[in-house]
C-alpha positions as CSV (number, residue, x, y, z in Angstrom):
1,X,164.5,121.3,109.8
2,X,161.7,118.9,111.0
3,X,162.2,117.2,114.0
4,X,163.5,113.6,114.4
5,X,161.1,112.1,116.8
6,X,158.3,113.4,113.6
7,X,160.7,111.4,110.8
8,X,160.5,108.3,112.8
9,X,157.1,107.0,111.9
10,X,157.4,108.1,108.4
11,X,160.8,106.1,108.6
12,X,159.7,103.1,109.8
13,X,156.7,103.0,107.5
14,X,158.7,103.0,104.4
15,X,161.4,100.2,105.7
16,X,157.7,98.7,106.6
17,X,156.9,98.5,102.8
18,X,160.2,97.6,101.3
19,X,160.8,94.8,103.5
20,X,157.7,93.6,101.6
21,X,158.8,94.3,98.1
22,X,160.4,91.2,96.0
23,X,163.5,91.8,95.1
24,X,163.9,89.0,92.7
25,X,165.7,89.5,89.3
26,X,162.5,87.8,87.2
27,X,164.9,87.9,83.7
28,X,167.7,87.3,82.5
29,X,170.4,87.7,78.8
30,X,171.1,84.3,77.2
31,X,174.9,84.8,77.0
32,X,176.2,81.5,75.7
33,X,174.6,78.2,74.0
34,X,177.3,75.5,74.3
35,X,175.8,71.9,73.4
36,X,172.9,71.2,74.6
37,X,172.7,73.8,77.3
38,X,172.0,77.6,77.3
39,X,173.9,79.6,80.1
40,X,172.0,82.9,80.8
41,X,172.7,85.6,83.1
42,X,170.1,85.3,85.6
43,X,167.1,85.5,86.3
44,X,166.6,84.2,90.0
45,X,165.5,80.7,90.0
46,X,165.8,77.2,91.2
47,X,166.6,73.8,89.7
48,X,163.5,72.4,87.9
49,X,162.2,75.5,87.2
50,X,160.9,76.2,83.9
51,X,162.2,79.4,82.2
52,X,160.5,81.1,78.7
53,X,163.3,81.8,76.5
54,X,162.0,84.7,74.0
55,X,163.6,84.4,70.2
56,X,163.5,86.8,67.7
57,X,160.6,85.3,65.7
58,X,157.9,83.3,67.3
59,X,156.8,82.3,71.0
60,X,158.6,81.5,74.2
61,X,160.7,78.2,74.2
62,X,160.1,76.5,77.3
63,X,163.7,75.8,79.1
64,X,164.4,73.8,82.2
65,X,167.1,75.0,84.9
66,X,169.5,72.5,85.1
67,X,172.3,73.6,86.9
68,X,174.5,76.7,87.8
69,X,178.2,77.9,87.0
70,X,180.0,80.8,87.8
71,X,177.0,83.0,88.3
72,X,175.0,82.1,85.3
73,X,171.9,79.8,84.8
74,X,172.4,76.4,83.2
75,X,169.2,75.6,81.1
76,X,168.0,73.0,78.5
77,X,165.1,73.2,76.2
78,X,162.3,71.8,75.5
79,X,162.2,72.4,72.1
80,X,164.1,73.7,69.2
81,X,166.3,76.6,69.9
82,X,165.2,78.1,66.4
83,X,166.0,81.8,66.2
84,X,167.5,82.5,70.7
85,X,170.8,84.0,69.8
86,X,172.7,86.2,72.1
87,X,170.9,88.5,74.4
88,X,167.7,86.8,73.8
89,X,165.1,87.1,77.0
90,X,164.9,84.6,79.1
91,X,162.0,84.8,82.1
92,X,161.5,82.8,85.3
93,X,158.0,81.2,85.8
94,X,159.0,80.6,89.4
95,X,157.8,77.0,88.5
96,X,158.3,73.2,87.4
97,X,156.5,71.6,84.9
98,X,153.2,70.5,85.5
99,X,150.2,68.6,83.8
100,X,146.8,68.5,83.4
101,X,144.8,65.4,84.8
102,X,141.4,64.0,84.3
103,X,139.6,61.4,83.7
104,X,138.9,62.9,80.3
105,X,142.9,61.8,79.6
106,X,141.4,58.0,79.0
107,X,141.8,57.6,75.5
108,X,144.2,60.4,74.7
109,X,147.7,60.6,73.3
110,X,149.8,63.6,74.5
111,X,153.3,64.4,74.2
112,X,156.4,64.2,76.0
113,X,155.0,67.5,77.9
114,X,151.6,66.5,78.2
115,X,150.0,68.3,75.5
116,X,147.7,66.5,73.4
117,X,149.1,65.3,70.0
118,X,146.2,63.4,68.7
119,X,144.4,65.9,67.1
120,X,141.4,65.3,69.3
121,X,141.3,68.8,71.2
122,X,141.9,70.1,74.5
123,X,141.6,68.2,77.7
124,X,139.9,69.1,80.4
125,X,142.0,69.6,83.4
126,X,140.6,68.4,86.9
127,X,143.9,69.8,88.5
128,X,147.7,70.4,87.5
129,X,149.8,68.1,88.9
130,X,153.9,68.9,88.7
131,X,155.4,65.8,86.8
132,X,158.0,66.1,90.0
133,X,155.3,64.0,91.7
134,X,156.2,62.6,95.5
135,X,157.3,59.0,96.4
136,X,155.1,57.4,98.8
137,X,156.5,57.3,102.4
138,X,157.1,53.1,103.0
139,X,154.4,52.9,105.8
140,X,151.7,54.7,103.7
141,X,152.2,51.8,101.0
142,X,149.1,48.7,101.1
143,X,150.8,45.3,101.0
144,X,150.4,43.7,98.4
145,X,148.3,40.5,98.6
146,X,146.1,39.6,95.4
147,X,147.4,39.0,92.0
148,X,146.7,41.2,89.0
149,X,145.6,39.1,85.9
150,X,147.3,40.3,82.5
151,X,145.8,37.6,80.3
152,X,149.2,35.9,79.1
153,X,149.3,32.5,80.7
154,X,153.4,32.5,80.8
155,X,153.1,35.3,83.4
156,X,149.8,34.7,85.1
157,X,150.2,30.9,85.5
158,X,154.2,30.9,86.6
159,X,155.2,34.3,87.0
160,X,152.5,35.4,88.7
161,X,152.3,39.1,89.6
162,X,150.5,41.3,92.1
163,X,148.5,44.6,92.4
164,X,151.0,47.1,92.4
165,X,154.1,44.9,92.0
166,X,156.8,46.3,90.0
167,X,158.3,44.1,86.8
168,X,161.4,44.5,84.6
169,X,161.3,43.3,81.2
170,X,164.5,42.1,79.8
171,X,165.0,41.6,76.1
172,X,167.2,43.2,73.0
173,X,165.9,43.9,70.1
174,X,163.1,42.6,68.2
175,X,162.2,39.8,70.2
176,X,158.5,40.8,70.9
177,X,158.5,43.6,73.6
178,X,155.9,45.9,72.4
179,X,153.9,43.4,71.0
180,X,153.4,41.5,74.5
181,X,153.0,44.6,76.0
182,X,150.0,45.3,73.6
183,X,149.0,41.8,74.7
184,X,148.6,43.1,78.7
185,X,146.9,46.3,77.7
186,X,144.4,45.1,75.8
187,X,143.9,41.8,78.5
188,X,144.6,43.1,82.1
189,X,142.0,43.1,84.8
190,X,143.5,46.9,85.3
191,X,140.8,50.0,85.6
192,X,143.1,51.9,83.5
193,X,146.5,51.9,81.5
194,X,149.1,54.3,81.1
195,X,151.5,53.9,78.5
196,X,154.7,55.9,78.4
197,X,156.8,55.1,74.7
198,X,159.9,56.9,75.4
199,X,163.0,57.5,73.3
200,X,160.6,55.4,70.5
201,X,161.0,55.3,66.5
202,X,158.9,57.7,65.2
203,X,157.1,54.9,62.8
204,X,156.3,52.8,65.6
205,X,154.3,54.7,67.5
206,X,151.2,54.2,65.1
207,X,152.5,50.8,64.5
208,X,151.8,50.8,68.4
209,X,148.5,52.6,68.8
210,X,146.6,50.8,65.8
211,X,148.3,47.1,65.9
212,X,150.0,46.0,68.9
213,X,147.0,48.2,71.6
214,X,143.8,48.4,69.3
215,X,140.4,50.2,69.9
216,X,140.2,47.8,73.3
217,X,142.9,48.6,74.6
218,X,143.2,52.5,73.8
219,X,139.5,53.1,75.1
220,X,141.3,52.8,78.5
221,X,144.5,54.0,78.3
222,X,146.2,56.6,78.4
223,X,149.6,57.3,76.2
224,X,152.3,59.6,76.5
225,X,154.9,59.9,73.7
226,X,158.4,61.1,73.5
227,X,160.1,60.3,70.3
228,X,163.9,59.5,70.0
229,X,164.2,63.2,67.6
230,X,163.0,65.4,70.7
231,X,165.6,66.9,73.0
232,X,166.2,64.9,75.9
233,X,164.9,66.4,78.2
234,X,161.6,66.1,76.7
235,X,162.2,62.5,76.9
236,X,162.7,62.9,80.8
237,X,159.6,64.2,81.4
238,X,158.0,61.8,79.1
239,X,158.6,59.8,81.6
240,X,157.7,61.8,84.1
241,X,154.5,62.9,82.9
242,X,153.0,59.1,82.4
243,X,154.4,58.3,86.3
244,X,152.2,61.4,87.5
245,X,149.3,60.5,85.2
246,X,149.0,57.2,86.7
247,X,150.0,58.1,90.3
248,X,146.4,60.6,89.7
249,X,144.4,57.4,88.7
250,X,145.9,55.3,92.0
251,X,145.3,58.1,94.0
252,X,141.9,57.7,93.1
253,X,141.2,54.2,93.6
254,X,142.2,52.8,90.7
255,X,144.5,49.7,89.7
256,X,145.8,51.4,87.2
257,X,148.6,49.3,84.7
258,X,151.7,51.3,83.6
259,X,154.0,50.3,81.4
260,X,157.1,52.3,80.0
261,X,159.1,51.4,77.0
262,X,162.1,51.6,77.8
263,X,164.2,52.5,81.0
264,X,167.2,52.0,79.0
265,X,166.5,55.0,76.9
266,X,165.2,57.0,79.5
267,X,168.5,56.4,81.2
268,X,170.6,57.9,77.7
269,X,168.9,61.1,77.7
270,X,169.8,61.8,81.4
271,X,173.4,60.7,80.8
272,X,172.9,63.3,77.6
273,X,172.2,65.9,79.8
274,X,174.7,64.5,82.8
275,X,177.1,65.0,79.8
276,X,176.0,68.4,79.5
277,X,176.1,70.1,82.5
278,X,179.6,68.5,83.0
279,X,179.2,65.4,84.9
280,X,181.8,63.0,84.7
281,X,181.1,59.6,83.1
282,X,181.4,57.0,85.1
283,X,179.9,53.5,84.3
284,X,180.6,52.4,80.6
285,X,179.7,56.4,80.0
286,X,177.0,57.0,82.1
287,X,176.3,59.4,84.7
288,X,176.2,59.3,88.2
289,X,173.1,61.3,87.7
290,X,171.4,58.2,86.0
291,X,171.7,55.6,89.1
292,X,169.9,58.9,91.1
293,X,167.2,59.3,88.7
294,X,166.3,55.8,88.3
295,X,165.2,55.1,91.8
296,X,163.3,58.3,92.0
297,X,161.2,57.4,88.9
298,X,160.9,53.4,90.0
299,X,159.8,53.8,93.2
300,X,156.9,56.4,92.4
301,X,155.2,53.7,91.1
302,X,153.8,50.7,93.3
303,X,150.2,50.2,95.9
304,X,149.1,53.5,97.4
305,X,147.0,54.3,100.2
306,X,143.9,53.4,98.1
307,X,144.8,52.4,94.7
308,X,147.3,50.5,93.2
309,X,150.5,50.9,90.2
310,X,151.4,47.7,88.8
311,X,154.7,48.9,86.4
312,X,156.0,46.8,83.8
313,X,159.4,48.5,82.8
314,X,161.1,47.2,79.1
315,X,165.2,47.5,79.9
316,X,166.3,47.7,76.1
317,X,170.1,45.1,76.8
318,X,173.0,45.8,74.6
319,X,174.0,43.0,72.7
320,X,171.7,40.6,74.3
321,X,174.1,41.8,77.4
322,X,171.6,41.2,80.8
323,X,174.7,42.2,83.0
324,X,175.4,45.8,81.7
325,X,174.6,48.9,84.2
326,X,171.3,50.1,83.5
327,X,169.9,46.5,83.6
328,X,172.0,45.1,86.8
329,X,170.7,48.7,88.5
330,X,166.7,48.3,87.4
331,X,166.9,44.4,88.2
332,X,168.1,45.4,92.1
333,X,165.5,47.9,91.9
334,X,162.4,46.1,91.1
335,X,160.6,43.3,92.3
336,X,161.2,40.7,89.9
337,X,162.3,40.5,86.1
338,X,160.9,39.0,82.9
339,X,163.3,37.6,80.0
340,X,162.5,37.6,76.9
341,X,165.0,35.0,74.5
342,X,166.0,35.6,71.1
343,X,166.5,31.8,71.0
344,X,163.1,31.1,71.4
345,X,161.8,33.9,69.3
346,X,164.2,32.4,66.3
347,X,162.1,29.1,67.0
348,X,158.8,31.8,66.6
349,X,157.7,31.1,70.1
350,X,155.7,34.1,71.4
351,X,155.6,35.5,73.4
352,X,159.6,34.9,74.0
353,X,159.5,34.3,77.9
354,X,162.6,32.2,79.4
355,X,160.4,31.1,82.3
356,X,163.4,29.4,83.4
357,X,165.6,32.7,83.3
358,X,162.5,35.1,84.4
359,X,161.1,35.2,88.5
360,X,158.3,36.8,90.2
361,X,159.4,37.6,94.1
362,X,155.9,38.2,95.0
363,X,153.8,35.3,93.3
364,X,154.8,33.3,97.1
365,X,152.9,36.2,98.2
366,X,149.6,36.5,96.0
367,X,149.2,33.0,94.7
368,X,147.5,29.8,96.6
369,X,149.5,26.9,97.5
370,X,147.9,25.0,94.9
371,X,148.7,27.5,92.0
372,X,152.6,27.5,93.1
373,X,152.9,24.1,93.6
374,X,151.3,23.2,89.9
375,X,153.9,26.3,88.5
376,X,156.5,24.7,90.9
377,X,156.1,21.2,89.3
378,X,156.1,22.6,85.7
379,X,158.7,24.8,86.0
380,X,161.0,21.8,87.8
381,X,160.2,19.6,84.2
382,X,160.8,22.8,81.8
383,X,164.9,22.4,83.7
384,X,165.0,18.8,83.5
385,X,164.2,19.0,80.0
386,X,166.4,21.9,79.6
387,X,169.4,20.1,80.9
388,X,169.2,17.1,78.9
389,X,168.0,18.8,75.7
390,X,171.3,18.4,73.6
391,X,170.9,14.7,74.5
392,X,167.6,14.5,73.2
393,X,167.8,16.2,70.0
394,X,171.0,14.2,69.0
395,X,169.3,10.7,70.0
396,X,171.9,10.2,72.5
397,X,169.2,10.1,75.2
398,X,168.2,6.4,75.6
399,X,164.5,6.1,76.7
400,X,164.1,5.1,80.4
401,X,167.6,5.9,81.8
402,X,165.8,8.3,84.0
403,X,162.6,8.7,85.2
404,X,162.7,12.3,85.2
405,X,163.8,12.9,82.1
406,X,161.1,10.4,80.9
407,X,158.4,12.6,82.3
408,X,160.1,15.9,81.3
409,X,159.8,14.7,77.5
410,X,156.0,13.8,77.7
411,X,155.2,16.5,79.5
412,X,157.5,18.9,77.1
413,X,154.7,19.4,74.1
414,X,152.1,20.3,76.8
415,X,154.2,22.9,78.4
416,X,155.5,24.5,75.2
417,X,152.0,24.8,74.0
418,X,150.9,26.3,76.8
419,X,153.7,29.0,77.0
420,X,152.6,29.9,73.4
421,X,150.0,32.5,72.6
422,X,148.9,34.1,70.0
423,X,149.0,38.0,69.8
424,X,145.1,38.0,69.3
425,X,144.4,35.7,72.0
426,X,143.1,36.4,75.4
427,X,143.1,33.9,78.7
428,X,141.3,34.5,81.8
429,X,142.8,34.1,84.9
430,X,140.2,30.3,85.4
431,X,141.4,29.7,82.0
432,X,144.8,29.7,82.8
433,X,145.2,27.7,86.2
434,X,143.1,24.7,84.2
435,X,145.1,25.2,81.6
436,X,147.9,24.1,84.3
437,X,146.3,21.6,85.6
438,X,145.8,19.8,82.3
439,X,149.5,20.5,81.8
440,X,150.5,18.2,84.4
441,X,147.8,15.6,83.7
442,X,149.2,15.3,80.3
443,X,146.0,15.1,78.9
């Protein structure tokens, strides 16, 4: 028998080298499929990780860990679950989703995952970024002071709105959301756009590209596209992929526009997968898992150390409803909101801004005195007029019972042709503060 003090080295050595060994379970057995989700036994992995689940036929469907319940792995894919049955592989990648990001992406369409869709070849990645991204800390955030021209006079002359502001835009449906939107891309003094179509109508996403954006506008943008037919967590990351792409350009100096269409259906598909997973509805149905994923995705956009987001977000409002949850939540979360009015787009005034109803809490903030005191002045006649309008238009008004009203019906044909544009029309920011002036001048 060899001696014990000879043993201990040789002892030591090995606890040595498997005290370095991973002991992680890297697969696991799908063992159920209920819904939406796929519970799996193991492998060892963490929320937002991505998992390849192997079927019988074909490659790896790409799954995201969701949750955990009695011992087994939540997951949800990211694509169709054609041919995983029972048993089926499922393998950790240890982690989240990430994209590619270049400046080669200006021009590009890519999917909800942020793989190229437009036929037009690979992209060449500067680095991966994970679509997770990381909220800038309040004191690393530029104040913002000068406005960001998007060539519609109804915003830029009295809703003004600044370099990295963040904007709402409230409307139901067809009243002229993605066509203004197509109006700011093509127009805006931004270096670059990122456009992120989420939970869209399959036919309108070419509608989009070719019509409402154009050769202009796409030779500087950059669109991400998540369809209302894929799962939903593809439309999730959608989301997410666009806020990382343009978080890339603002983290290289750039004042990059982004605009997402919509909130409202990015906020279905998380309370699709809050449903999931077993979260309890709570307002009108949704999640408490949607009011904690719309901050995080908000506030990711906004001024930077260097560069600048300005975010324009469409909130999609049920039945013309601009009190509901997801819209009273995104309202309180951004800084300020534009209405779009189904009245006025019945009269076919575009674009369909209520000034009266819409506000800018940072044009104060990036405007001159002179600019907010001629938008002050107009925007005082536009509820004068308002108010007495039934009176008017019934000829129970009698001309010269008030002054005000007087000058709010001369001034009236002025100010409504000023608030209308067409779709094909472009104003520079001169162009629209003269504009203003010869508003108010009546001339």
């Amino acid at each position: 028998m060899r001696n014990t003090d000879e043993l201990t080295p040789r002892v030591a050595h090995y606890e040595r080298h498997l005290a370095q060994l991973d002991d992680t379970i890297h697969s696991g057995r799908v063992s159920q499929v209920v819904g939406l989700t796929i519970e799996s036994m193991g492998p060892t992995t963490n929320i937002g990780d991505l998992c390849l689940i192997q079927p019988r036929r074909g490659r790896g469907i790409p799954a995201e860990v969701v949750g955990f319940r009695d011992q087994k792995v939540l997951l949800m894919p990211l694509s169709e679950l054609t041919g995983v049955g029972p048993g089926s592989l499922v393998m950790a990648t240890g982690s989240p989703l990430t994209v590619s990001v270049s400046d080669g992406l200006l021009g590009r369409v890519l999917d909800g995952l942020g793989r190229p869709m437009d036929g037009k070849g690979h992209v060449p990645a500067a680095k991966q970024l994970s679509v997770q991204g990381k909220i800038p800390k309040p004191l690393e955030r530029q104040r913002i002071k000068s406005p960001l021209s998007v060539g519609v006079r109804a915003i830029d002359g009295l809703l003004t709105c600044g370099r990295g502001q963040r904007i709402g835009v409230f409307a139901g449906s067809g009243v002229g959301k993605s066509t203004l939107l197509g109006m700011m891309a093509r127009n805006t003094e931004a270096d670059v756009n990122v456009i992120a179509l989420i939970g869209e109508r399959g036919r309108e996403v070419r509608e989009f590209l070719e019509r409402d954006l154009g050769p202009e506008g796409m030779a500087r943008s950059v669109v991400v596209v998540a369809t209302s037919d894929q799962p939903a967590l593809v439309r999730i990351k959608g989301a997410m992929v666009a806020t990382t792409i343009a978080e890339y350009f603002r983290d290289r100096g750039r004042d990059v526009l982004f605009v997402m269409d919509s909130v409202t259906r990015l906020a279905l598909a998380q309370r699709e997968v809050g449903l999931a997973t077993g979260e309890p509805p709570a307002t009108r149905g949704y999640t408490p898992s949607v009011f904690a994923l719309l901050p995080r995705i908000l506030e990711r956009t906004g001024p930077g150390r260097v560069g600048t987001i300005t975010a324009f977000y469409t909130v999609l409002v049920e039945g013309d409803d601009f009190n509901e949850p997801v819209s009273d939540t995104v309202r309180g979360i951004l800084d300020g909101h534009i209405v779009l009015s189904r009245a006025l787009a019945e009269k076919n005034h575009y674009p369909a801004i209520d000034v009266l109803a819409s506000v800018s809490r940072l044009m104060t903030e990036v405007s001159s005195k002179e600019h907010q005191t001629l938008a002050g002045q107009i925007r005082a006649s536009m509820a004068t007029y308002a108010d007495a309008e039934d009176l008017i238009n019934i000829g129970a008004y009698a001309p010269g019972s008030s002054p005000q009203i007087d000058a709010a019906i001369g001034l009236h044909p002025g100010i409504t042709a000023f608030l209308r544009q067409e779709v094909t029309e472009a104003s520079a920011w001169s162009d629209t503060l003269a504009r203003l002036e010869q508003v108010l001048s009546n001339e």
